[in-house]
C-alpha positions in Angstrom: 30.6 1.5 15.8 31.1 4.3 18.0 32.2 3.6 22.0 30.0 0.6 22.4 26.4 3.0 22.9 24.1 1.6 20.3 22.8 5.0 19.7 25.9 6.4 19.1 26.1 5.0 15.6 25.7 7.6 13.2 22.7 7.7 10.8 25.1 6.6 7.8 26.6 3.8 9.8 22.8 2.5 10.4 22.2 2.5 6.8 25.5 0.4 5.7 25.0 -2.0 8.7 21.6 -2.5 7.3 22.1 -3.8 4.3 25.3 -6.7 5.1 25.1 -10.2 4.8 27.9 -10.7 7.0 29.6 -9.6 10.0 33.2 -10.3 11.1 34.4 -10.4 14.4 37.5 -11.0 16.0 37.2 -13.6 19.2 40.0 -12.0 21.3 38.8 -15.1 24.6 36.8 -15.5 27.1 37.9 -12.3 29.5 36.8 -10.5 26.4 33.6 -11.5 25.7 31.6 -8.6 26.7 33.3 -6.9 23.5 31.2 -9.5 21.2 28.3 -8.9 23.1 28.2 -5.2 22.6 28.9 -5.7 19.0 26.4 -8.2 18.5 24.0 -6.4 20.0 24.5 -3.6 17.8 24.1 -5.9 14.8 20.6 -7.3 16.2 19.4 -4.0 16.3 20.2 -2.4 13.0 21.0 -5.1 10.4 17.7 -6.2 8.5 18.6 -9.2 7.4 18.2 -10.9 10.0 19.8 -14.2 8.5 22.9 -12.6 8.4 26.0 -14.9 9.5 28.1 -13.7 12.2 31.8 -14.6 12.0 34.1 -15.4 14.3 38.0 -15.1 13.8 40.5 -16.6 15.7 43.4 -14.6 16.4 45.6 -14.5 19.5 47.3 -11.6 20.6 50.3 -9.7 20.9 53.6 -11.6 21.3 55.0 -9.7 24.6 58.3 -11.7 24.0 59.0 -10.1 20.2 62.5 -8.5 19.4 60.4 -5.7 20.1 56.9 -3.8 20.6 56.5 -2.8 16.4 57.8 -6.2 15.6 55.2 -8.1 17.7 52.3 -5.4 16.1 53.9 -6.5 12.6 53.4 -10.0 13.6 49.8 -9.5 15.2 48.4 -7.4 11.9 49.6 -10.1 9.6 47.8 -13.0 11.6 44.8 -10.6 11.4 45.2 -9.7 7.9 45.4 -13.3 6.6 42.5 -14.0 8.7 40.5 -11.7 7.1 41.2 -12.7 3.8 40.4 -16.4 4.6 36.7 -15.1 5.7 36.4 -13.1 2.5 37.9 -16.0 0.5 35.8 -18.7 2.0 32.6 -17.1 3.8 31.3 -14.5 0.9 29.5 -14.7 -2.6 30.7 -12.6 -4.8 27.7 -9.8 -4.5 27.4 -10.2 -0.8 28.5 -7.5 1.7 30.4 -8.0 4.9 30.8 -5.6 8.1 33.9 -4.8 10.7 32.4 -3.2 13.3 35.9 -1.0 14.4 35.6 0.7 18.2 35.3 4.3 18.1 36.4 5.7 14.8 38.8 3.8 12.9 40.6 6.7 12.0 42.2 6.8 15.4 44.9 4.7 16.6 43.6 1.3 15.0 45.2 -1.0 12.0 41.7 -2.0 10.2 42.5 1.1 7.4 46.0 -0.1 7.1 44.7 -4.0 6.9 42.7 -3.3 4.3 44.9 -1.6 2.1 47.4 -3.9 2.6 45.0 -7.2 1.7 44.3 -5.1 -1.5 47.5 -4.7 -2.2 48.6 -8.2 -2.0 45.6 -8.7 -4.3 45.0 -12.4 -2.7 41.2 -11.5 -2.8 39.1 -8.8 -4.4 36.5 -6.5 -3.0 35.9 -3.4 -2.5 35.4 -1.5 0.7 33.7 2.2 2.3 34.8 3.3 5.7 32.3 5.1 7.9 33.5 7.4 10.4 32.1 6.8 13.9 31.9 8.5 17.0 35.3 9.0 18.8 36.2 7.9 22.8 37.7 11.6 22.9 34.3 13.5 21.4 32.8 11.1 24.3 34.9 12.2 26.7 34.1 15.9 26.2 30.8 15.4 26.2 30.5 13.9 29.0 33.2 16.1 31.1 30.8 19.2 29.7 33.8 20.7 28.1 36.2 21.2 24.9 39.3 19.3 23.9 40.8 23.0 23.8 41.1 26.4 24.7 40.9 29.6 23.0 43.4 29.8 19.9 45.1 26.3 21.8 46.5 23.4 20.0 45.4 19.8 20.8 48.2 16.9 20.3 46.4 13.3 20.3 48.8 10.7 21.5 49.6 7.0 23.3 50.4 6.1 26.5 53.7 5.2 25.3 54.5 7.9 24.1 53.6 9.9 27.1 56.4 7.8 28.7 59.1 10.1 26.7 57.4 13.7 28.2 54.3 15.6 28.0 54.3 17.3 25.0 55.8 20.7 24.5 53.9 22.2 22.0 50.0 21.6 23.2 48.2 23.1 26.1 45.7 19.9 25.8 46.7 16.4 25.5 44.3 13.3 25.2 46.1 10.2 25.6 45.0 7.2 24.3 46.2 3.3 24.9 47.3 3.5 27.9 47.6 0.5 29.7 50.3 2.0 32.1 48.8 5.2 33.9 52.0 6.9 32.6 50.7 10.2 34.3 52.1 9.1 37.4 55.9 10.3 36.0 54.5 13.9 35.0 54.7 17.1 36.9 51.4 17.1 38.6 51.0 20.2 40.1 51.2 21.7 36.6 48.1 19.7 35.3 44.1 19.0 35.6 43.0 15.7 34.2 39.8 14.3 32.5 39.6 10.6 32.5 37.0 8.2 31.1 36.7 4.7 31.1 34.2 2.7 29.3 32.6 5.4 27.9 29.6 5.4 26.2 28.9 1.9 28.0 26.3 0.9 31.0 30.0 0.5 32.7 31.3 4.3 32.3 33.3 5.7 35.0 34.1 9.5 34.6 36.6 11.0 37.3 38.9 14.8 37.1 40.3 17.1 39.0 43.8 18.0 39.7 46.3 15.3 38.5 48.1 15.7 41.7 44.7 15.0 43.6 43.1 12.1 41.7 46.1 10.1 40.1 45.9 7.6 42.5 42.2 7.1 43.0 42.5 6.5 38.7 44.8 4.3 39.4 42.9 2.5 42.1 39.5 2.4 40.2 41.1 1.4 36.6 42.8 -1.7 38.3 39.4 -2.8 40.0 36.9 -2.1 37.1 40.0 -3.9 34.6 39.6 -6.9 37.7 36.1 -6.5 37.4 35.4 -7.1 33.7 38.5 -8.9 32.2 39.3 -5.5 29.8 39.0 -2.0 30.0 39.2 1.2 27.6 40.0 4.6 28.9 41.0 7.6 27.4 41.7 10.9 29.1 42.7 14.6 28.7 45.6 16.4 30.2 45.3 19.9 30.3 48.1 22.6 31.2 47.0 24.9 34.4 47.5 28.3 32.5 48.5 31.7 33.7 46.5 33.9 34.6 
């Protein structure tokens, strides 16, 4: 579904949304409900059936007290993944078509591939499935920074937040970091480092700020907590990029 910008739906995505019956949606609470509303919206625009059933599944989230962080994602897929096979199970006719509207492109950092595959290999339901690619929070974030994701003959790493907290990476000039709930810039060597940051992008809500890490890691900071205050969630994504020699 793109970054939450009706119009960033590509042409091919417009035409499989068209034709569902269905729709299902995760109801991640209250504090979240602005995600349903984009979706939703999305789905009045471009589906032409206009009887189609929207479907809400209950899931909570993340355990914060697993044994530890892949063990409480294990635990999180699997509630999602029998959920999803309840709907197919229970809300579809054979010959009818459902839709998972995944944010951004669901070939970056999200389980609804691996879900998927997995529910087909447990063989609990049948159906068949087509994924269509969607517009990406770091082609966004370019586009609306004005520049690439590289440099001349440079390497781009893609990575978490996470992650980050182990050291930039050594091998790429450019870094977009993605899932990252804990501004771990602040640990990095600054003066080394522009950055590019986005936040709700592609949304009435965007926020676009960059400049010298050194320079703007604390009004990020400052902004991300109040806009996160502000609308009960928040999705940022942001570029570092290694201050070359000249």
């Amino acid at each position: 579904m793109g970054t939450g910008n009706p119009k960033h739906l590509t042409v091919e995505a417009i035409e499989a949304l068209s034709r569902v019956d269905a729709v299902f949606s995760i109801d991640k609470g209250s504090d979240k409900a602005e995600l349903s509303r984009i979706r939703r919206e999305i789905c009045d625009r471009y589906i032409e059936n206009k009887d189609f059933r929207w479907i809400e599944l209950r899931q909570g989230g993340r355990d914060p007290h697993a044994a530890s962080y892949a063990q409480g994602v294990e635990q999180w897929h699997e509630q999602r993944l029998l959920a999803y096979e309840q709907a197919i199970a229970e809300q579809l006719e054979e010959d009818e078509r459902a839709a998972i509207l995944v944010w951004g492109d669901p070939s970056l950092y999200d389980s609804t591939l691996r879900l998927l595959e997995l529910m087909s290999a447990r063989g609990q339901v049948a159906f068949e499935y087509d994924v269509i690619p969607g517009i990406s929070s770091p082609q966004v974030l370019a586009a609306r920074h004005r520049i690439p994701l590289n440099r001349i003959a440079g390497a781009v790493q893609i990575t978490t937040g996470r992650r980050l907290l182990q050291g930039l990476p050594t091998d790429a000039d450019d870094v977009v970091v993605m899932l990252d709930g804990e501004c771990s810039f602040r640990g990095l060597p600054d003066a080394e480092l522009d950055i590019y940051w986005g936040a709700y992008l592609g949304t009435e809500h965007e926020i676009l700020i960059s400049g010298p890490l050194a320079e703007r890691k604390a009004e990020i900071e400052r902004v991300r907590s109040a806009a996160r205050a502000a609308h009960g969630w928040i999705m940022d994504t942001y570029l570092l990029r290694k201050k070359l020699e000249r």
